[in-house]
ZAGU-434601 format. One record per atom (N, C-alpha, C): residue number from 1; atom name; x negated, y, z negated. Coordinates in Angstrom, 3 decimals. Example, Ala and Ser with C-alpha at 12.3 -4.5 7.8 and 13.67 -1.06 7.14 Angstrom:
# residues 2
<gufi 1, "N", <-13.190, -5.690, -7.800>>
<gufi 1, "CA", <-12.300, -4.500, -7.800>>
<gufi 1, "C", <-13.200, -3.300, -7.800>>
<gufi 2, "N", <-12.850, -2.250, -7.080>>
<gufi 2, "CA", <-13.670, -1.060, -7.140>>
<gufi 2, "C", <-12.900, 0.030, -7.870>>
***
This chain:
# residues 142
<gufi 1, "N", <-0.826, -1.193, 0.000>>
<gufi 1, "CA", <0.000, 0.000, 0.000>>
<gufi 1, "C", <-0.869, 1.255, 0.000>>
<gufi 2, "N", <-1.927, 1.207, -0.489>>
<gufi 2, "CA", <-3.162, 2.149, -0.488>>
<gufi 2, "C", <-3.174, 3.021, 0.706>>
<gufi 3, "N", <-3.287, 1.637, 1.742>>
<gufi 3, "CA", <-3.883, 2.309, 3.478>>
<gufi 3, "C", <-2.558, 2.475, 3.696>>
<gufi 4, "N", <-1.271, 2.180, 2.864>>
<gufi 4, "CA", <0.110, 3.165, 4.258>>
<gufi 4, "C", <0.340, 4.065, 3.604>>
<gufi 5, "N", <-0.130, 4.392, 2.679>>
<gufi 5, "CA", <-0.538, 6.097, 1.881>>
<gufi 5, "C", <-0.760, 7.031, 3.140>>
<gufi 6, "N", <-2.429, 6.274, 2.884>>
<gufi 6, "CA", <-3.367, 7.149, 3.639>>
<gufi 6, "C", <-2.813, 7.365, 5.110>>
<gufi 7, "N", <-2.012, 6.384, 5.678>>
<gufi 7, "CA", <-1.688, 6.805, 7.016>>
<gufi 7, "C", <-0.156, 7.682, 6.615>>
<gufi 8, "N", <0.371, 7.862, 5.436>>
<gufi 8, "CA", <1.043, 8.580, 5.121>>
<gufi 8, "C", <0.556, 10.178, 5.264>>
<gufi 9, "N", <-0.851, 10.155, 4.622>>
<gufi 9, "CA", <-1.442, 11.095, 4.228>>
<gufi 9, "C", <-1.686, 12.300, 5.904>>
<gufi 10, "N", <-1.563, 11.094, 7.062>>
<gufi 10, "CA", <-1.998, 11.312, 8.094>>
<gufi 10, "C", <-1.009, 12.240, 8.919>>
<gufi 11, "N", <0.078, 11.775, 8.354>>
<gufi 11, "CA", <1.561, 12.208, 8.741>>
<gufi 11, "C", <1.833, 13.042, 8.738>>
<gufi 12, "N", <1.547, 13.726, 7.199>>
<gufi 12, "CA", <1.762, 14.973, 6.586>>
<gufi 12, "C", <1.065, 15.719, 7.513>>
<gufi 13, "N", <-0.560, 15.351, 7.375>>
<gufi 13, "CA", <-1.091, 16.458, 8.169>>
<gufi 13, "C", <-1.165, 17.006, 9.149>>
<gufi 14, "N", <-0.702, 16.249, 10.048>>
<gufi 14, "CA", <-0.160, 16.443, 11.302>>
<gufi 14, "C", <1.359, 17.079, 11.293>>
<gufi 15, "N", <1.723, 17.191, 10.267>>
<gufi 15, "CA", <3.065, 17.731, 10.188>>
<gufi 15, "C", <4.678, 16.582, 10.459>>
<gufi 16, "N", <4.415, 15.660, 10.648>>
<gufi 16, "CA", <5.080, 14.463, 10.543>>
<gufi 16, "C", <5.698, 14.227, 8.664>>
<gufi 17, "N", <7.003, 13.542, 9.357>>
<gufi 17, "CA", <7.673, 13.050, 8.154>>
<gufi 17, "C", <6.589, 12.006, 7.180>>
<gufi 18, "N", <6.003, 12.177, 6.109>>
<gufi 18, "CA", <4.345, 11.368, 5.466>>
<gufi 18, "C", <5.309, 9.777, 5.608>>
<gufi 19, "N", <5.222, 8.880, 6.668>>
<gufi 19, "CA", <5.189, 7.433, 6.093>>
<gufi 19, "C", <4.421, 7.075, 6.444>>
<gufi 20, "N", <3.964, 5.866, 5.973>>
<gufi 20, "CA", <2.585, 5.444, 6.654>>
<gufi 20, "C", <3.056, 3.497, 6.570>>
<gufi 21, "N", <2.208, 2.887, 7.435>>
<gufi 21, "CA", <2.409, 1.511, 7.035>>
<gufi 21, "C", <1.277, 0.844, 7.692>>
<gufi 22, "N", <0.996, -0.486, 7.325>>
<gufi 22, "CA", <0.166, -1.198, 7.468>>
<gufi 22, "C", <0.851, -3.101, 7.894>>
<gufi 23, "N", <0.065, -3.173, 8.397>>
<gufi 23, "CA", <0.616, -4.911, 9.133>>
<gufi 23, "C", <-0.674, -5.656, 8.738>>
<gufi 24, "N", <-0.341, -6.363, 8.285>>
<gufi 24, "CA", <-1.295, -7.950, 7.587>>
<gufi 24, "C", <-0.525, -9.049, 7.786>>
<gufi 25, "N", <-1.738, -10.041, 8.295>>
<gufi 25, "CA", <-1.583, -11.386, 8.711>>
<gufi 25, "C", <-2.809, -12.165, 8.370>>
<gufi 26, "N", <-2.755, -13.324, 7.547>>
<gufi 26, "CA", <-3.942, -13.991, 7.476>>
<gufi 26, "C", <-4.798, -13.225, 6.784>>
<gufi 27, "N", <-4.386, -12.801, 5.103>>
<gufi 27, "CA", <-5.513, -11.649, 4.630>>
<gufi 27, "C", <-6.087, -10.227, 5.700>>
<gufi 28, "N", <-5.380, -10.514, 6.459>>
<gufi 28, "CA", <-6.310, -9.088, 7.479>>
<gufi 28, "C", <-5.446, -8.103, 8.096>>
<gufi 29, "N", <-6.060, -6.792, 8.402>>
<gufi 29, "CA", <-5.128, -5.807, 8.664>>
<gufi 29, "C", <-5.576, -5.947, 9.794>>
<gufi 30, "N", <-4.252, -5.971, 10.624>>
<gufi 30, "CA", <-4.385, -6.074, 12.315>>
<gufi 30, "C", <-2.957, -4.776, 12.970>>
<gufi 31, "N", <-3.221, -3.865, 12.003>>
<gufi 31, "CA", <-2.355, -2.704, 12.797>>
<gufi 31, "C", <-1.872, -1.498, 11.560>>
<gufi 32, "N", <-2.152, -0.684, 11.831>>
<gufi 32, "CA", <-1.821, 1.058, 11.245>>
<gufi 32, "C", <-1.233, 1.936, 11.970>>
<gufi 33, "N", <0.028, 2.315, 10.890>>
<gufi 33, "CA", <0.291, 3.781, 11.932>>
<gufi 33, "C", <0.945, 4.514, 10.861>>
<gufi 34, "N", <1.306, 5.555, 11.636>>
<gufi 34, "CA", <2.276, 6.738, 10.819>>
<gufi 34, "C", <3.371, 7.617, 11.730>>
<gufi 35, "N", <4.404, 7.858, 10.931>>
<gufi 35, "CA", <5.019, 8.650, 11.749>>
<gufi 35, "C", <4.886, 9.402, 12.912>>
<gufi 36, "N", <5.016, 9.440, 13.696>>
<gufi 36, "CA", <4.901, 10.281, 15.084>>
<gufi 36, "C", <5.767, 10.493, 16.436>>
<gufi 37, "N", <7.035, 10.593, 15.405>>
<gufi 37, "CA", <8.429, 11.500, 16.107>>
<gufi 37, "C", <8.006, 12.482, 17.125>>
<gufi 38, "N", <7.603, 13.846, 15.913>>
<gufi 38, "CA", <7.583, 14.808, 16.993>>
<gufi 38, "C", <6.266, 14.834, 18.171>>
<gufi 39, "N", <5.412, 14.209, 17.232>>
<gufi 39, "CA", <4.096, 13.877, 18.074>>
<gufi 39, "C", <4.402, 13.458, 19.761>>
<gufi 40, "N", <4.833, 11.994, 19.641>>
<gufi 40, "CA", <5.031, 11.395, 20.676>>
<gufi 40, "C", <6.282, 11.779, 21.059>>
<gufi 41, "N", <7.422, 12.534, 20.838>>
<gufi 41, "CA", <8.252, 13.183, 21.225>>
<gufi 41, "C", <9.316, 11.732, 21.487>>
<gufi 42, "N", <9.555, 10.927, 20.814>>
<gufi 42, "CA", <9.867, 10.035, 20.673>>
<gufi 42, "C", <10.631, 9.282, 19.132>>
<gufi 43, "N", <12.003, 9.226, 19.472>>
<gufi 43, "CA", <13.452, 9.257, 18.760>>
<gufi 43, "C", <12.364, 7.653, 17.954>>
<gufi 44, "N", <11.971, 6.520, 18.118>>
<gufi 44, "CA", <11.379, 5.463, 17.939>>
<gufi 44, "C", <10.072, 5.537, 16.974>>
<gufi 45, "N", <9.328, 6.575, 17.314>>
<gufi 45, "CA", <8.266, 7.049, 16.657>>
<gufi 45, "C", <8.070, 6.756, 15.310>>
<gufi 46, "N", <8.670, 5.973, 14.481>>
<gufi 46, "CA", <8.683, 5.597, 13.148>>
<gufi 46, "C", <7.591, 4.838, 12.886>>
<gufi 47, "N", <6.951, 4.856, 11.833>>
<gufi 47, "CA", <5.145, 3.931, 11.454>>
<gufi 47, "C", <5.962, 2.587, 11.730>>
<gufi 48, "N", <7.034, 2.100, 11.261>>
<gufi 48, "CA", <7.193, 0.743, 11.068>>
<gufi 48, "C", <7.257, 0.401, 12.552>>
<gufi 49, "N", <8.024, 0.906, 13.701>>
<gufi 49, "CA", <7.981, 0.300, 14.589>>
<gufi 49, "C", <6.951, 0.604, 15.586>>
<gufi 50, "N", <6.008, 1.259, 15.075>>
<gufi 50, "CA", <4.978, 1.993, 15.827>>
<gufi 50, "C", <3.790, 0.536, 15.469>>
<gufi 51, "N", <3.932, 0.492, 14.015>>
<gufi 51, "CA", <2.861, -1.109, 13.113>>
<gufi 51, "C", <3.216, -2.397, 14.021>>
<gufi 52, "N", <4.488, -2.521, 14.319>>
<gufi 52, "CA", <4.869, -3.419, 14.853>>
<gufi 52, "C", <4.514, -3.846, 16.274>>
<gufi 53, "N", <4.617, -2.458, 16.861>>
<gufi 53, "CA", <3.830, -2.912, 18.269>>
<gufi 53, "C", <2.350, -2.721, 18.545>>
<gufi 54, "N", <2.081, -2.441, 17.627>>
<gufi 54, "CA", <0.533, -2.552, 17.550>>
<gufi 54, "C", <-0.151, -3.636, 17.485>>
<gufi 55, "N", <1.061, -4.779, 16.170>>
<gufi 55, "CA", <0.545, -5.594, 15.923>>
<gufi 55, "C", <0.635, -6.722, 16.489>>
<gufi 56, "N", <1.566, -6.519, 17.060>>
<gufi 56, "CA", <2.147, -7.244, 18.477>>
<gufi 56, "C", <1.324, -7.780, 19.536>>
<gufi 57, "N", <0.884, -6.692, 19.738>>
<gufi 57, "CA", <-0.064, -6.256, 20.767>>
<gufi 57, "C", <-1.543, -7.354, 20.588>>
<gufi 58, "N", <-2.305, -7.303, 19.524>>
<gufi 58, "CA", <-3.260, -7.157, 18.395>>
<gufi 58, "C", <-3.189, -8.781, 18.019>>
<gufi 59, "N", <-1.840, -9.170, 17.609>>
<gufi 59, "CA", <-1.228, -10.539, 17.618>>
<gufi 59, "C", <-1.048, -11.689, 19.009>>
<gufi 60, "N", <-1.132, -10.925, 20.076>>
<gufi 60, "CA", <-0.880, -11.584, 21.548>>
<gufi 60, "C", <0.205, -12.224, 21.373>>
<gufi 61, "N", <1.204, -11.452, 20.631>>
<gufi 61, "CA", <2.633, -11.952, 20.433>>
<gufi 61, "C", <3.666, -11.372, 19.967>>
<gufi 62, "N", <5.214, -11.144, 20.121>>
<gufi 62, "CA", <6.297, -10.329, 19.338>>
<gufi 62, "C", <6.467, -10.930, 18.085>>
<gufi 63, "N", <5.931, -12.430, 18.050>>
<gufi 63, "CA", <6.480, -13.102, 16.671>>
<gufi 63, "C", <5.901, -12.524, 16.025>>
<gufi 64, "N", <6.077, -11.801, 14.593>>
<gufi 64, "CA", <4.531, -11.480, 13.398>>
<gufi 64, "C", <5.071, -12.777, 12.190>>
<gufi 65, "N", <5.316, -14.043, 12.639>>
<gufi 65, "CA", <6.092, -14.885, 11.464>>
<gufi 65, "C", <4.682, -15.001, 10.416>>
<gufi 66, "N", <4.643, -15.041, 9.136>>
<gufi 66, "CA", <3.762, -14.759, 8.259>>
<gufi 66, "C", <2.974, -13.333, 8.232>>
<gufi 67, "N", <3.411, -12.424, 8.548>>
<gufi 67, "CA", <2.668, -11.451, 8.825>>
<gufi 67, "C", <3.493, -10.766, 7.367>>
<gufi 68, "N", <2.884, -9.608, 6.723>>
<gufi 68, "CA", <3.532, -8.625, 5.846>>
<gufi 68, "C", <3.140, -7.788, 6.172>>
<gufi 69, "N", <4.564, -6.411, 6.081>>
<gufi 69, "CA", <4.496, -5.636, 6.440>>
<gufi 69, "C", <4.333, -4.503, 5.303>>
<gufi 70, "N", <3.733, -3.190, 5.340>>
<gufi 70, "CA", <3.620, -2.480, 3.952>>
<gufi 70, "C", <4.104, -1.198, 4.608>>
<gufi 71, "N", <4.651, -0.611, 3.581>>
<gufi 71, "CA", <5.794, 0.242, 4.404>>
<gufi 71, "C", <5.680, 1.842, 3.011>>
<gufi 72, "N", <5.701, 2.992, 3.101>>
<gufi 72, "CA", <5.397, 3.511, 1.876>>
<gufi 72, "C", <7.235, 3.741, 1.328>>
<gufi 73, "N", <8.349, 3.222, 2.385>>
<gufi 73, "CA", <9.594, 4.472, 1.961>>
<gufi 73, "C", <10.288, 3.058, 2.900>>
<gufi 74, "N", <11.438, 2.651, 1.906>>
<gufi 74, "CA", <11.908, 2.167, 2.345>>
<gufi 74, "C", <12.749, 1.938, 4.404>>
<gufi 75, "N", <12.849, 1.005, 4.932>>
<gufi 75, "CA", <12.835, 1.642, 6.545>>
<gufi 75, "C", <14.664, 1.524, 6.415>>
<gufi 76, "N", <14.428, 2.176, 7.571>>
<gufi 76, "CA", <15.889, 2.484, 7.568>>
<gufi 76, "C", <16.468, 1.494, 9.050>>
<gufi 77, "N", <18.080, 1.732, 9.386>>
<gufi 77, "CA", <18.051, -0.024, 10.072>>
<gufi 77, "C", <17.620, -0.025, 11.544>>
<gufi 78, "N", <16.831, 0.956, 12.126>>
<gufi 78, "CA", <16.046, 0.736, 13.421>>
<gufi 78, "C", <15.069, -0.374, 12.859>>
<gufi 79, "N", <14.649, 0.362, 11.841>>
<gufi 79, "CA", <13.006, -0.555, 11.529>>
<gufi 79, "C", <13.581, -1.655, 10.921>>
<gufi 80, "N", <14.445, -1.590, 9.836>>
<gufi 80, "CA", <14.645, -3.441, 9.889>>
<gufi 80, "C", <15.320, -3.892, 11.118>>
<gufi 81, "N", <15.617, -3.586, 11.872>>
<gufi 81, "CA", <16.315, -3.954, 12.901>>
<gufi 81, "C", <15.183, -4.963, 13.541>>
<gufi 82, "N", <13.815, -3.948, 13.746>>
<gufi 82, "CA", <12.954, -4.337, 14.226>>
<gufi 82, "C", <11.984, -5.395, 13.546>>
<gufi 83, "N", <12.021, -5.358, 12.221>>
<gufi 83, "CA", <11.515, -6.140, 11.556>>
<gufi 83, "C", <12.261, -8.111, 11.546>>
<gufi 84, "N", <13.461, -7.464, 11.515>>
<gufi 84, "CA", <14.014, -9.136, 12.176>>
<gufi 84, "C", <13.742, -9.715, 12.979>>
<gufi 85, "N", <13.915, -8.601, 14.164>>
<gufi 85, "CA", <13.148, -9.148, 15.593>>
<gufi 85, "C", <11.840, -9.385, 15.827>>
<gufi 86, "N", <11.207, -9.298, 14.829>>
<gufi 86, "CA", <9.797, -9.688, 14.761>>
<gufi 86, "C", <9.595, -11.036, 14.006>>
<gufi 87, "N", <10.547, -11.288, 13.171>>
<gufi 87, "CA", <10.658, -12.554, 12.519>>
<gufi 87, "C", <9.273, -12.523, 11.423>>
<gufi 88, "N", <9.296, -11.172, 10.920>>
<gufi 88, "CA", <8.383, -11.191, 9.872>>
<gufi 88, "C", <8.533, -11.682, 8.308>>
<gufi 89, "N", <7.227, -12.350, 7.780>>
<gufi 89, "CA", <7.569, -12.720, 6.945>>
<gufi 89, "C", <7.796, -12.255, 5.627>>
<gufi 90, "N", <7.332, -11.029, 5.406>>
<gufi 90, "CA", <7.754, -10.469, 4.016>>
<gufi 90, "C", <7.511, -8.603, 4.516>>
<gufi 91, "N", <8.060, -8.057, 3.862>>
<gufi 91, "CA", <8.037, -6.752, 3.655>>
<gufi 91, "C", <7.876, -6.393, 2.500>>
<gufi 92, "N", <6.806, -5.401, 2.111>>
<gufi 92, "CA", <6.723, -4.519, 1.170>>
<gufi 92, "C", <6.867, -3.243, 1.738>>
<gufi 93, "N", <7.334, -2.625, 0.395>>
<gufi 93, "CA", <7.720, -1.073, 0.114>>
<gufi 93, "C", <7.699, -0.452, -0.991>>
<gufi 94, "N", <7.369, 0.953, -0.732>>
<gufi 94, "CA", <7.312, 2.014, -2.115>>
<gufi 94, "C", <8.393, 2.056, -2.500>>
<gufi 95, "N", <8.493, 3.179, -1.935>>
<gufi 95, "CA", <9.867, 4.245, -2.517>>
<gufi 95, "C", <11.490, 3.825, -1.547>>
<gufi 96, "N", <12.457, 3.740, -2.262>>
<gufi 96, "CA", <14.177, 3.699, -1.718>>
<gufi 96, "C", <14.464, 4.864, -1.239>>
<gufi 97, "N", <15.010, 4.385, -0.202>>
<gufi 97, "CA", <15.415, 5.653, 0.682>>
<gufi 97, "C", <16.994, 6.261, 0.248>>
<gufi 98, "N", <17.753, 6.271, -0.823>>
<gufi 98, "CA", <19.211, 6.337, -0.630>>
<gufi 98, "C", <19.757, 6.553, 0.073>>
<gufi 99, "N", <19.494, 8.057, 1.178>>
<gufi 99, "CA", <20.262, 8.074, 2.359>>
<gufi 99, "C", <19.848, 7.412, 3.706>>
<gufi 100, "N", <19.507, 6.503, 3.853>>
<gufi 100, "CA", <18.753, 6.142, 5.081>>
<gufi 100, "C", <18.183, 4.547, 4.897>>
<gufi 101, "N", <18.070, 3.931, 4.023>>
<gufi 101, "CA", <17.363, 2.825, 3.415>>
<gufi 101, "C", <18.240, 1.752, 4.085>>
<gufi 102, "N", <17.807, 0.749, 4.868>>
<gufi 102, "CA", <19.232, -0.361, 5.093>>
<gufi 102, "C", <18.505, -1.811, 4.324>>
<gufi 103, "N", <17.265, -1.576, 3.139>>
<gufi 103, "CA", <16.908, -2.533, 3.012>>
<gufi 103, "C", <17.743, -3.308, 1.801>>
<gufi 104, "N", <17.436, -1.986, 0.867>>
<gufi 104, "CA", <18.119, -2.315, -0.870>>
<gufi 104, "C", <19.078, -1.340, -0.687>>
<gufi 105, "N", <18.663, -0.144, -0.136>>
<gufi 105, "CA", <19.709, 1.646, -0.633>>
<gufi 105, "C", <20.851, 1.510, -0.180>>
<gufi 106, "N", <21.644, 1.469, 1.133>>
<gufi 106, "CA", <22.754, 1.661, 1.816>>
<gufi 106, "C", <23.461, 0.230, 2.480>>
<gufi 107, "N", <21.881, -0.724, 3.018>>
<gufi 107, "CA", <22.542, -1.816, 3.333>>
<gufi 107, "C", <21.936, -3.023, 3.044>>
<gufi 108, "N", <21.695, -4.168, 3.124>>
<gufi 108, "CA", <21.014, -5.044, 2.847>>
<gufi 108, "C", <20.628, -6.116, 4.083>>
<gufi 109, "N", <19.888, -5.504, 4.848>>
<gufi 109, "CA", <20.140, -6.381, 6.121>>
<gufi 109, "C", <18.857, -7.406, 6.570>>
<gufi 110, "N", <17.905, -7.502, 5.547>>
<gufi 110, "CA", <17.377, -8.374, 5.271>>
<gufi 110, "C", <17.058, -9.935, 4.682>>
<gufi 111, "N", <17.936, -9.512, 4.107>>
<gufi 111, "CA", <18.851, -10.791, 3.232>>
<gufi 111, "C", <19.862, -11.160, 3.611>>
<gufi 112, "N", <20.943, -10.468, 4.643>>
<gufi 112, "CA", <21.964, -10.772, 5.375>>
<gufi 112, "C", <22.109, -12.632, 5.975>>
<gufi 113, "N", <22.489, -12.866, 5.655>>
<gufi 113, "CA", <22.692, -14.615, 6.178>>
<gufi 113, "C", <23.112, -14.765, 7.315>>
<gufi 114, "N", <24.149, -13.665, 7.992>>
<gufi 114, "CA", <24.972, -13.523, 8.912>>
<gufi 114, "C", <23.829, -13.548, 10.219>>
<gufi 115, "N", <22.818, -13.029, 9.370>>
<gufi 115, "CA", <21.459, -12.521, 10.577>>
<gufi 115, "C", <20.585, -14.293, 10.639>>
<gufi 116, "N", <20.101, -14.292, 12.293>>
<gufi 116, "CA", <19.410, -15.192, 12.320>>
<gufi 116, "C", <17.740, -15.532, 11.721>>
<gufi 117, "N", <17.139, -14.553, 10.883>>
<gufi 117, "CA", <16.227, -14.358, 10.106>>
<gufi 117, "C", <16.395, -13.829, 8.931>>
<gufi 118, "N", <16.157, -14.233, 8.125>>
<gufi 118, "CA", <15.582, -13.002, 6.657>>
<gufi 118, "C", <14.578, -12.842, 6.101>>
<gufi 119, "N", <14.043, -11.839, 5.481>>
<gufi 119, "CA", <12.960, -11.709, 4.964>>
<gufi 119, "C", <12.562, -11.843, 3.678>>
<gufi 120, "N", <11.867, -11.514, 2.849>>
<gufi 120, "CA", <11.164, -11.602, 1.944>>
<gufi 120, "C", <10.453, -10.304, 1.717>>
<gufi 121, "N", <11.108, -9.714, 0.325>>
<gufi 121, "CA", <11.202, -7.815, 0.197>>
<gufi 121, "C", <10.684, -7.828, -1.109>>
<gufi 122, "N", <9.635, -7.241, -0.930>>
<gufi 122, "CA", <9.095, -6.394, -2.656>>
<gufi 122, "C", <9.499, -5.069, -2.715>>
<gufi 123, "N", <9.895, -4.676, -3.540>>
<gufi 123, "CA", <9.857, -3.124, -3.717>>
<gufi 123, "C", <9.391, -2.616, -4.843>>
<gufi 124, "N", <9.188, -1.168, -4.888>>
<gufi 124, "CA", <8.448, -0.441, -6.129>>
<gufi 124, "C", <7.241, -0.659, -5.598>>
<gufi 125, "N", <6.972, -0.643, -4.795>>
<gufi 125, "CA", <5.073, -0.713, -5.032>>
<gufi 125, "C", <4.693, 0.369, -4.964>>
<gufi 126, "N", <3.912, 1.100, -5.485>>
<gufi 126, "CA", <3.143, 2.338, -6.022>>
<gufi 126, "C", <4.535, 3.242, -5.748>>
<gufi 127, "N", <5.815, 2.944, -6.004>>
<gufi 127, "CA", <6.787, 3.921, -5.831>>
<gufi 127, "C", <6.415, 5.354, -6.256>>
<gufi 128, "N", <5.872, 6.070, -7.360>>
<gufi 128, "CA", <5.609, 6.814, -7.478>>
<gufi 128, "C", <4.773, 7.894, -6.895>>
<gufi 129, "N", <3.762, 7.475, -6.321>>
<gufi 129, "CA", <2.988, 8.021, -5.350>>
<gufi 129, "C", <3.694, 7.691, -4.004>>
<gufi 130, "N", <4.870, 7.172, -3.814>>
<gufi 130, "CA", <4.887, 7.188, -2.133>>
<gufi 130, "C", <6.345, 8.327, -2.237>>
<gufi 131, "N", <6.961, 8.242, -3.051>>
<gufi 131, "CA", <8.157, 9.142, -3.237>>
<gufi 131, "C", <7.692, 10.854, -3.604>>
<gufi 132, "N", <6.249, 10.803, -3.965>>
<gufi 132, "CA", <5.628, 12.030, -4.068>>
<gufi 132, "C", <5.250, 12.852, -3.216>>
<gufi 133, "N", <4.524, 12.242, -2.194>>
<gufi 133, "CA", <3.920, 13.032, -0.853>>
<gufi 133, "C", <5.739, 13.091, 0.130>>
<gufi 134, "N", <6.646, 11.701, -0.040>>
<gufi 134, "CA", <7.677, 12.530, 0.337>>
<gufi 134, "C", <8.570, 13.850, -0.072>>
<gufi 135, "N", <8.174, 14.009, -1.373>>
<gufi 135, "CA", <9.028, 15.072, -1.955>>
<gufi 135, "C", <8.404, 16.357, -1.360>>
<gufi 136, "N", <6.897, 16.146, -1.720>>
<gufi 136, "CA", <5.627, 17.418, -1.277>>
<gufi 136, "C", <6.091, 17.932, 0.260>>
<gufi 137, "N", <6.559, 17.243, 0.747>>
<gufi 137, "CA", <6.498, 17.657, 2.191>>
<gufi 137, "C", <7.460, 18.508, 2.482>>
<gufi 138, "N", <8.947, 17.740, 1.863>>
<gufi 138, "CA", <9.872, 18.302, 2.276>>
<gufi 138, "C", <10.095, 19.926, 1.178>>
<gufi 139, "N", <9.872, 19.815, 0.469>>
<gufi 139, "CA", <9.599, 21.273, -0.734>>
<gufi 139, "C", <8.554, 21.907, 0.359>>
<gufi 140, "N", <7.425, 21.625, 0.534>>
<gufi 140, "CA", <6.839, 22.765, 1.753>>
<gufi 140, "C", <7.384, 23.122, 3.027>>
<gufi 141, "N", <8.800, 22.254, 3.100>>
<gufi 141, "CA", <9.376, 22.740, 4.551>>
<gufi 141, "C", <10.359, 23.729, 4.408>>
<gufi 142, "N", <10.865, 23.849, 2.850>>
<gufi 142, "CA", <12.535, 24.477, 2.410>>
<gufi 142, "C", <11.848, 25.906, 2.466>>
***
C-alpha cells in the first residue's frame, strides 16, 4: 500500500484526483499507476484500470487470477467492474469511498454470487494516510 501512496502522491502532483495503485503477482510488482483522467483526457483514466492494463500487458494476459491488487480508496463499479473481468484474486484497499465505493460503501459487487467471479477484499489498510492526501487535495481545490 506504500507504493499506491506514492503513485497517489503522483496524482496529486500532477493535479489528478491522489489514487494510486499497485498490481502484484507472485511476490512481485508487475504494474503502477495513478489517476490520469484529466491527463489522458480520458473518462477510464482511473489507477485501477490503468494497473490493470498494464498488468495485463506485463502478464501476456487479461487473466490477473492470483494477482492482488492495492488500491489507496476504495474503486468504484467501473473498476470493480474491471476487476471481475480480470478474474483477480484479491483486492486490497485504504480508505471507503461512501459516495462512489461499489466494493463495501454503496454496493457489494465483489462478493456478489450472482457474478461469475468473486474476490477476496481487505480493507483499512493504512486507511488513514490514504483518506488524508484525499481530503488534502480536495480542501486545496474548495
Amino acid at each position: 500500500m506504500t507504493l499506491a501512496l506514492e503513485e497517489a502522491s503522483l496524482a496529486f502532483i500532477e493535479g489528478e484526483v491522489p489514487v494510486g495503485a499497485v498490481l502484484v503477482k507472485d511476490d512481485k510488482v508487475i504494474a503502477k499507476a495513478h489517476n490520469q483522467r484529466e491527463t489522458l483526457k480520458d473518462p477510464t483514466g482511473h489507477a485501477e484500470v490503468l494497473v490493470l492494463r498494464y498488468g495485463s500487458n506485463e502478464n501476456d494476459s487479461w487473466r490477473l487470477t492470483g494477482a492482488t491488487l492495492y488500491v489507496t480508496k476504495e474503486p468504484c463499479i467501473m473498476c470493480t467492474g474491471a476487476v471481475v473481468n480480470a478474474r483477480l484474486g484479491r483486492l486490497v484497499y485504504g480508505c471507503r469511498d461512501e459516495r462512489g465505493g461499489a466494493v463495501d460503501s454503496l454496493y457489494s459487487l465483489l462478493s456478489d454470487k450472482r457474478l461469475n467471479h468473486q474476490v477476496e477484499v481487505v480493507s483499512g489498510v493504512l486507511e488513514d494516510e490514504c483518506a488524508l492526501i484525499l481530503k488534502r487535495f480536495f480542501k486545496e481545490r474548495r
